[in-house]
C-alpha positions in Angstrom: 0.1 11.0 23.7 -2.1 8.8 21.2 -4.1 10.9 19.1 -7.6 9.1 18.4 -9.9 10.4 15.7 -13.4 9.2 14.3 -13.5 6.7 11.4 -12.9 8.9 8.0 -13.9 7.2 4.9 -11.6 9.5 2.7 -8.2 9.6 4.3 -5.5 11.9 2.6 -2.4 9.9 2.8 1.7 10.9 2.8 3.9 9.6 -0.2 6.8 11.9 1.1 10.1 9.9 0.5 11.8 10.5 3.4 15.6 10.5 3.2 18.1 8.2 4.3 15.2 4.4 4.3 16.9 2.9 1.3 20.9 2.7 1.6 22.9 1.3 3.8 24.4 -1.8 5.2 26.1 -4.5 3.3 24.8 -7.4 1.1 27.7 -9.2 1.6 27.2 -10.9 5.1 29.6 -13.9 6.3 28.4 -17.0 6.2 29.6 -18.6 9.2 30.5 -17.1 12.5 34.1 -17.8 14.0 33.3 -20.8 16.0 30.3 -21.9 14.6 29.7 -25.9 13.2 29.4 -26.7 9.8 25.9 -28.0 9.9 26.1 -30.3 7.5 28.7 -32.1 10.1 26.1 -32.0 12.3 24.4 -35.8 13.0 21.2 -36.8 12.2 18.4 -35.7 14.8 16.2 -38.7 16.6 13.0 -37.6 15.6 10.6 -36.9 18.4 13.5 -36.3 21.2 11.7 -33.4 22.5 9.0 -35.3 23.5 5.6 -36.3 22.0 3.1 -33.7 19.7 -0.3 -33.3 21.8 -2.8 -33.2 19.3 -5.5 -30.5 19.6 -8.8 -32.0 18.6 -11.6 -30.3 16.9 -14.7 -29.0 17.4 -16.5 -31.4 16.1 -18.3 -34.0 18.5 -18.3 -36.7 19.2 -14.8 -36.6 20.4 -13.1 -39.7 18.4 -13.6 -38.5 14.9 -10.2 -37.4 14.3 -10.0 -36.6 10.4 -11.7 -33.4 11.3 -9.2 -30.4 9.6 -7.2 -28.0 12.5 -5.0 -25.5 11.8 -3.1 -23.9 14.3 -1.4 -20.4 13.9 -0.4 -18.6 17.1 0.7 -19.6 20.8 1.0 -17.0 23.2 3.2 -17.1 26.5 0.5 -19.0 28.8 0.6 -21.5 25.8 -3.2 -20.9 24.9 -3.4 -21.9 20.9 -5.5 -20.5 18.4 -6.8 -21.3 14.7 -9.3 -22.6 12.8 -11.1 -25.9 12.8 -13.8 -27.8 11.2 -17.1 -27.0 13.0 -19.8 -28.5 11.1 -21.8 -24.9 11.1 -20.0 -22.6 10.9 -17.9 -24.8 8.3 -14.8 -23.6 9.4 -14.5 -22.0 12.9 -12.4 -19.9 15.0 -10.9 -21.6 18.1 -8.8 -21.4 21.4 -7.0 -24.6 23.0 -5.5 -24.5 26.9 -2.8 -26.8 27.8 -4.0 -29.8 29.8 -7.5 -29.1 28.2 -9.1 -31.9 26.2 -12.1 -29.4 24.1 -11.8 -27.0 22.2 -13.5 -23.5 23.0 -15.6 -22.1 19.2 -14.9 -17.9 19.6 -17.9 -17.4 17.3 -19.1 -16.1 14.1 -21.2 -13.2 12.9 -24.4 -14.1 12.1 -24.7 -10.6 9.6 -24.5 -11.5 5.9 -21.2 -10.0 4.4 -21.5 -8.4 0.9 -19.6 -10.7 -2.0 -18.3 -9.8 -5.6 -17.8 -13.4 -6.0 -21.8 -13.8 -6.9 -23.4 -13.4 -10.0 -25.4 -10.4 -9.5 -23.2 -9.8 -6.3 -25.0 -10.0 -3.4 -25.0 -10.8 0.3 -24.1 -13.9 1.5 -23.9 -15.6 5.5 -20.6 -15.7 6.4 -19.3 -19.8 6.6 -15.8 -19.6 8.2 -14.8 -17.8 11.3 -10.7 -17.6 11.7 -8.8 -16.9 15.1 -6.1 -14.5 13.9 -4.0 -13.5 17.0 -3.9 -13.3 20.8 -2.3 -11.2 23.3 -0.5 -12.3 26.7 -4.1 -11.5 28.3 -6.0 -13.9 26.3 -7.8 -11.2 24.0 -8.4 -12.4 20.9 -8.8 -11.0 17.4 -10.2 -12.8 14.6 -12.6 -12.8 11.0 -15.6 -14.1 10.1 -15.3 -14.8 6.2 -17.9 -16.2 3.1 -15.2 -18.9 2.7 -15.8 -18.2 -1.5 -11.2 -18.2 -1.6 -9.8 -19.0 1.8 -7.6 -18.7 3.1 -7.2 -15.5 0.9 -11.2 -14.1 1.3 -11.9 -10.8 0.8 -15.2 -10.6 2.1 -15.0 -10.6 5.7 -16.0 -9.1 9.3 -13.8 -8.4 11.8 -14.5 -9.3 15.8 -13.0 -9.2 19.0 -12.8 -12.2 21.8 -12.7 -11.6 25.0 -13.2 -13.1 28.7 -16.0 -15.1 26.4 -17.6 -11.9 25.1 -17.8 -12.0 21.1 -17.9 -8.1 20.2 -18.5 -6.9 16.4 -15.5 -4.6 15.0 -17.3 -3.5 12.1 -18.1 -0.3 11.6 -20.9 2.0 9.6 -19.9 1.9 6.2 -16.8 0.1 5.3 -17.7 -3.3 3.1 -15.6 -5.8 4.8 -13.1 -5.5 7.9 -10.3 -7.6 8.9 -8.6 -7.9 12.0 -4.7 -8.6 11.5 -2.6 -7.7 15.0 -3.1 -6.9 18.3 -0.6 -5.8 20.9 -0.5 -6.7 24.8 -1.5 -3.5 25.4 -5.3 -5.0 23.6 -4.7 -2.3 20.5 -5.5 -3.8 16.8 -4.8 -2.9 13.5 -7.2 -3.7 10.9 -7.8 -3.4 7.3 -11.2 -1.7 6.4 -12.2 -1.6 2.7 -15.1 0.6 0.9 -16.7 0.8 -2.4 -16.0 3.5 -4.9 -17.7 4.0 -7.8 -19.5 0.7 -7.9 -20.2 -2.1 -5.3 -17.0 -4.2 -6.0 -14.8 -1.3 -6.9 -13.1 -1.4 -3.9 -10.5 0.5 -1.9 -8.8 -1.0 1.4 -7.4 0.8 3.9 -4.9 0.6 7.4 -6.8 1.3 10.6 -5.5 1.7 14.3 -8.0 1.3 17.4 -7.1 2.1 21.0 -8.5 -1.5 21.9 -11.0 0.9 24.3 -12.9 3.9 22.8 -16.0 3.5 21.4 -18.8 5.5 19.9 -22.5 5.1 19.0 -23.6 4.7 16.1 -27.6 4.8 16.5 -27.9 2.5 19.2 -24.7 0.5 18.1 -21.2 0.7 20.2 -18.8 1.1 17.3 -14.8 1.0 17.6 -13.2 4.4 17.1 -11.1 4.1 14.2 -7.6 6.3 13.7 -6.4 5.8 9.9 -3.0 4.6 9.3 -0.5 6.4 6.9 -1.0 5.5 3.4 -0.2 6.2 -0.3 -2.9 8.4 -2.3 -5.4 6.7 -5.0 -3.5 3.5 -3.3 -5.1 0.3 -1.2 -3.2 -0.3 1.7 -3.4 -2.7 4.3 -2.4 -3.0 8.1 0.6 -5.4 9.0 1.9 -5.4 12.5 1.7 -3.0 15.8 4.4 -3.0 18.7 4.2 -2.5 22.1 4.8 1.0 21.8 2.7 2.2 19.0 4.0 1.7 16.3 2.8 0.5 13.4 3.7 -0.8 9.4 1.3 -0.8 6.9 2.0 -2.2 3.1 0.6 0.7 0.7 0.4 0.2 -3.1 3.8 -1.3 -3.6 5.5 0.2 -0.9 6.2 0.3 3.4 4.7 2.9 5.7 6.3 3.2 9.2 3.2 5.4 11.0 4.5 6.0 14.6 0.9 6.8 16.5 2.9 8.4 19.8 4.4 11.9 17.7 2.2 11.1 14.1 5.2 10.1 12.4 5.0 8.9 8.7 8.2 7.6 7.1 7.7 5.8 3.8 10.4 3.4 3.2 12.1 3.1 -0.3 13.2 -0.2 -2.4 16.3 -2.1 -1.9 17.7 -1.4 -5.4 16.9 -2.9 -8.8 13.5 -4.1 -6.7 9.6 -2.6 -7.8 7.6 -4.1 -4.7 8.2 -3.7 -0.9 6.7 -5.7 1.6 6.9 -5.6 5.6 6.4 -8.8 7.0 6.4 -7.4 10.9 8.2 -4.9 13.8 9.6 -5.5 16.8 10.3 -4.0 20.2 14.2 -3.1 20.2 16.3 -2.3 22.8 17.1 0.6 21.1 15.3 4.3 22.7 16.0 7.3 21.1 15.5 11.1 22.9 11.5 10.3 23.5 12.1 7.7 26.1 10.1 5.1 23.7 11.6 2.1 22.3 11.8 2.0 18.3 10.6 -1.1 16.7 12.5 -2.2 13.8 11.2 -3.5 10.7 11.9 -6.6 8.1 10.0 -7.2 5.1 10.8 -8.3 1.6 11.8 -6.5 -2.0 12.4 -7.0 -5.1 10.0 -7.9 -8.2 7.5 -11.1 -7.1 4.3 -12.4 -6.8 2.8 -11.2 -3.3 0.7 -14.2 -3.5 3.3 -16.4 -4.0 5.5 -14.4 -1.2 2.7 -14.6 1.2 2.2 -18.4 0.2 5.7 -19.0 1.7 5.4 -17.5 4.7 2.4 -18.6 6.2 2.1 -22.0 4.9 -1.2 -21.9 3.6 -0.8 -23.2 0.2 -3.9 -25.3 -0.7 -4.5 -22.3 -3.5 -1.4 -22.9 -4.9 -1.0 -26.5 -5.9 1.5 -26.2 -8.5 3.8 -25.4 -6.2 3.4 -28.5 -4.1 6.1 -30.7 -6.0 8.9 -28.6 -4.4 7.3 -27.1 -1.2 7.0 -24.1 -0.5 10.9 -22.8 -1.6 11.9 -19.5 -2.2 13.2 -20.4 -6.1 9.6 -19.8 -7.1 10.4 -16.0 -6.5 11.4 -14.9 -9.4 13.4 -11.7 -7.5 13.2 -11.1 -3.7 15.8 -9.9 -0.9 15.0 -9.8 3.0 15.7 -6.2 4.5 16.3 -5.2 8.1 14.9 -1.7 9.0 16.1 0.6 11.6 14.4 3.4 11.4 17.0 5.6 9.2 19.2 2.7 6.9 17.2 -0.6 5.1 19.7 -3.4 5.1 19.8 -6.4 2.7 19.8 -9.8 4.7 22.0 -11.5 2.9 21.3 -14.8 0.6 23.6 -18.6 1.1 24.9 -18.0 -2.1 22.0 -18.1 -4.5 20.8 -14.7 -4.6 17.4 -14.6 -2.9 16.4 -14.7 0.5 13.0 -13.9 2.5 12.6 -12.2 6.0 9.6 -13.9 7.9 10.0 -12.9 11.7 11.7 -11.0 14.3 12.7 -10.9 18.0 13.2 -7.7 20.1 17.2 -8.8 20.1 16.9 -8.1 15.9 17.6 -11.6 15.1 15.8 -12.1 11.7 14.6 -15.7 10.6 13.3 -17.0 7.4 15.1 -19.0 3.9 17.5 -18.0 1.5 18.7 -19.9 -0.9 22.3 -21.8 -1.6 24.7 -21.9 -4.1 23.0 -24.9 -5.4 19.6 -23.5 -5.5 18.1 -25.0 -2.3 16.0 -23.8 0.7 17.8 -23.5 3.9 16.2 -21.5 6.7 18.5 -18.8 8.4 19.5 -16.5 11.4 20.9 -13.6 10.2 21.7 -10.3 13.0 23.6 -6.8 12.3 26.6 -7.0 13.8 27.8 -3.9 16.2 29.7 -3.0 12.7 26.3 -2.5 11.0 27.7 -5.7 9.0 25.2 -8.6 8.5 26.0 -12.2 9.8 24.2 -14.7 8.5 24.2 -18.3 9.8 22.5 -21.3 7.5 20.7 -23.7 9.8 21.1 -26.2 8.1 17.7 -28.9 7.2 16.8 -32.5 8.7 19.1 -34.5 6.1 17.1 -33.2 3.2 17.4 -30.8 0.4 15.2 -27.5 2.2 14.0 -25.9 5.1 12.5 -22.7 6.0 12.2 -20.8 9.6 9.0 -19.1 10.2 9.2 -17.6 14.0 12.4 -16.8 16.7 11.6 -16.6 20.4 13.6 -14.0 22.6 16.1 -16.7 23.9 16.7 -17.2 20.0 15.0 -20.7 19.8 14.0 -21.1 16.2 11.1 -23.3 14.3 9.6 -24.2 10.9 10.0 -26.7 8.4 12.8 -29.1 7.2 12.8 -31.4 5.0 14.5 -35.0 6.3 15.8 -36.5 3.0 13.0 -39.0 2.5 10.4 -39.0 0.4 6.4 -40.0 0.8 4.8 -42.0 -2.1 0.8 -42.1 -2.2 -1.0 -43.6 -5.2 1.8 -42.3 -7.7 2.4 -38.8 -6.2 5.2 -38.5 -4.7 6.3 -35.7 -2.3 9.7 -34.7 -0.2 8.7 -35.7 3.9 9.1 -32.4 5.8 9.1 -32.1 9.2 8.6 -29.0 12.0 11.9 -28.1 13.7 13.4 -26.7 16.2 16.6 -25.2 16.6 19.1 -24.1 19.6 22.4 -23.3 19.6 23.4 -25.2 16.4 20.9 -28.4 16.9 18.2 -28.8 14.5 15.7 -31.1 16.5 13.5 -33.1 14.5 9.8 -32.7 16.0 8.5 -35.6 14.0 4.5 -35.8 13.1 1.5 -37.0 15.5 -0.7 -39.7 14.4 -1.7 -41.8 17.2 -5.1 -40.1 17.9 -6.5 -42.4 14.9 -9.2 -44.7 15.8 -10.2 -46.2 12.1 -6.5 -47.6 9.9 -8.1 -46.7 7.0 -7.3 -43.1 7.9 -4.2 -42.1 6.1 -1.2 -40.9 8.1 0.4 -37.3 8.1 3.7 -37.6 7.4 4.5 -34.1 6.8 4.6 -31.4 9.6 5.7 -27.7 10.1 6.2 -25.9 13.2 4.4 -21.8 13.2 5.3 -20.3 16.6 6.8 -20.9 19.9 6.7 -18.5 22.8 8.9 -16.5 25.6 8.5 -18.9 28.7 12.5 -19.7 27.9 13.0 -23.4 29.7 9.0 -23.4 29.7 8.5 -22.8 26.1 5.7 -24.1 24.0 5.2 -24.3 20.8 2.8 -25.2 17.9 2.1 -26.3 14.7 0.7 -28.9 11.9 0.4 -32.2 10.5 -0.5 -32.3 7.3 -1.5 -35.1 4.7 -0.4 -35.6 1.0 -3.1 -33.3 0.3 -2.6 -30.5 2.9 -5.1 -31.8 5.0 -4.3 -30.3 8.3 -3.8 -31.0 12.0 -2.8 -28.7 15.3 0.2 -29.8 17.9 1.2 -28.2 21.1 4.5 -29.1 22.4 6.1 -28.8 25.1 9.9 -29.8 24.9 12.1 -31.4 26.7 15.5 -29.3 25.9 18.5 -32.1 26.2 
């Protein structure tokens, strides 16, 4: 049974090393399995053969003025998308899209003023931005409000929950700034809460668990009933990911913490070797139980010795803050050391690299089939499906791109459809600057469909195109699936897709 406990703002947490996390496994993975296509023998994709991007709109009226920003960012199995659009007030606004709907539906902001280090004397400021961060199979919905100061990396923000049209405040009494990160079908979140120290902006952050239920009054406020997550001491340490069975990850100081909320289980995981940071990227649902009856969720992260930013940069494809890494994309060469790992709950395993040494983890289905890029012999991109073999042997299979040089898979479905970003070979010129053309993918069974880019909601031609697009999730519906995604501009100008494909 879940163990729930009232919000501490001092939380004593484990840095036990627990035995057996680190070894393991094998870094030397095939490359190809035994009846597999080469994919670079693989022809050209027709672009848009899956059938025509929907684009989302805005929230902006009236409807027609199409260069308004959207970002879309998750898509859950009724195919409801959420994200962040331009507003007008709030700037930058929280939203939910329906299939066959032709609005958007604005989930709210806080009208409290969040506390900012970024002014000079600090001081409160009204929150500008409100993000949509992730939704459940229900349609609950977890999001931020935010100051806006450095998105999409703000510090200073307050977390809410959306539901059934009900906008509820997550903050509690005391912390600084909240932030919602994951929520589970079962409506429980993980959040990050964060609290001064010693002086206003001498923070500390912390990993938080809520039922998704239990509240308690705080004067005449309903306030979430927070349980803290496991943690290092003297560290910061934020939430990641929770399962459907209670388990959670956390990424303290430089390090992983596996905090399973059903027995109180803290395992901190150890390096892959040579690395000095660990980062957990998510956790599944496998099919694995052991003697408790409860499935254990496996884990994938990242180590090595890189910049988080950077890492983090990569994997959600939000790099407006990091234009010098435009020329190239977003490719894993920028790392300067970095390994994918597979977690089972005793050995970490190295996923394996194409030949050129790195490779980055970025999701997970409940079969362990682990997508993301690793780079090739000759120093390029190429997104991956890599599974541990009943031998506890990794198998790695390169996915190939759209004609062009890189590629990158952010997210993997349960009937192991994989999307993201490929780049097709050609290249996009705009007064001087010049820049690769990616598109968003998908892949099935050895095909790499090109998804192509949606333009034809323009009603003015002196609105540049988007020629560059990347796909972010697709969900379980297996012949139904949906998906979504971006097109972006030259200057990362973004716009949200739905899709609906038409498998051949």
């Amino acid at each position: 049974m879940k163990r729930v406990f009232i919000l501490l703002l001092v939380i004593v947490f484990s840095a036990v090393l627990i035995q057996g996390c680190g070894g393991g496994g094998s870094s030397a993975s095939p490359k190809l399995q035994e009846g597999e296509d080469d994919p670079g023998n693989i022809p050209p994709p027709e672009i848009g053969k899956l059938g025509d991007l929907v684009d989302l709109g805005d929230l902006v009226y009236p409807l027609g003025d199409h260069w308004y920003f959207t970002w879309a960012r998750v898509i859950n199995d009724e195919g409801t998308v959420i994200g962040q659009s331009n507003n007008g007030s709030p700037v930058r606004a929280a939203f939910k899209w329906e299939p066959g709907s032709e609005e958007m539906t604005f989930l709210g902001i806080h009208v409290d003023p969040i506390f900012s280090c970024e002014l000079t004397p600090p001081a409160f400021f009204g929150p500008i931005y409100s993000e949509a961060v992730d939704i459940n199979a229900t349609g609950t919905i977890i999001g931020n409000s935010s100051t806006g100061f450095n998105w999409p990396d703000d510090n200073e923000k307050r977390a809410f929950l959306w539901e059934n049209g009900v906008f509820t405040d997550l903050h509690p009494p005391g912390a600084l700034w909240s932030e919602t990160v994951d929520i589970n079908n079962n409506g429980e979140v993980v959040v990050t809460l964060s609290f001064s120290r010693n002086s206003p902006c001498d923070i500390i952050s912390g990993a938080f668990y809520w039922d998704g239920e239990t509240f308690t009054t705080v004067g005449s406020t309903l306030v979430p009933v927070y349980q803290g997550l496991g943690g290092v001491l003297g560290e910061s340490s934020e939430a990641v990911a929770i399962n459907e069975n209670g388990q959670t990850i956390v990424n303290a100081g430089d390090t992983v913490i596996f905090h399973d909320l059903n027995w109180d289980v803290i395992e901190v995981l150890n390096h892959l070797p040579f690395a000095c940071i660990t980062v957990a990227v998510d956790i599944n649902d496998s099919g694995f139980v052991n003697n408790d009856g409860i499935p254990d969720g496996h884990v994938i992260g990242n180590s090595g010795c890189f910049d988080r930013k950077v890492l983090a940069t990569i994997l959600d494809y939000t790099f407006l803050e990091l234009p010098e890494i435009l020329p190239k994309g977003p490719t894993i060469d920028r790392l300067e050391k970095v390994q994918g790992f597979f977690w089972d709950g005793g050995a970490m395993y190295p996923v394996d690299h194409l030949g050129g040494g790195k490779s980055v983890a970025a999701n997970i289905n409940n079969k362990d089939q682990v997508v993301g890029g690793a780079l090739t012999e000759d120093g390029k991109t190429h997104a991956f499906l890599w599974t541990l073999g009943p031998d506890e042997k990794g198998v790695i299979r390169d996915l190939g791109t759209l004609g062009g040089d890189n590629s990158f898979a952010l997210a993997i479905n349960e009937a192991g459809q994989v999307v993201g970003w490929a780049e097709t070979g050609e290249s996009y010129s705009e007064q001087g600057v010049v820049r690769p053309v990616r598109h968003a993918f998908l892949w099935e069974d050895g095909q790499m469909y090109d998804l192509g880019v949606h333009n034809d909601f323009y009603d003015y031609s002196f609105i540049p195109p988007y020629p560059f697009s990347y796909a972010v999730d697709i969900n379980e519906l297996g012949v139904l699936n949906t998906l979504t995604g971006n097109s972006v501009t030259i200057n990362e100008h973004s716009r949200g897709f739905f899709l609906s494909p038409e498998m051949p």
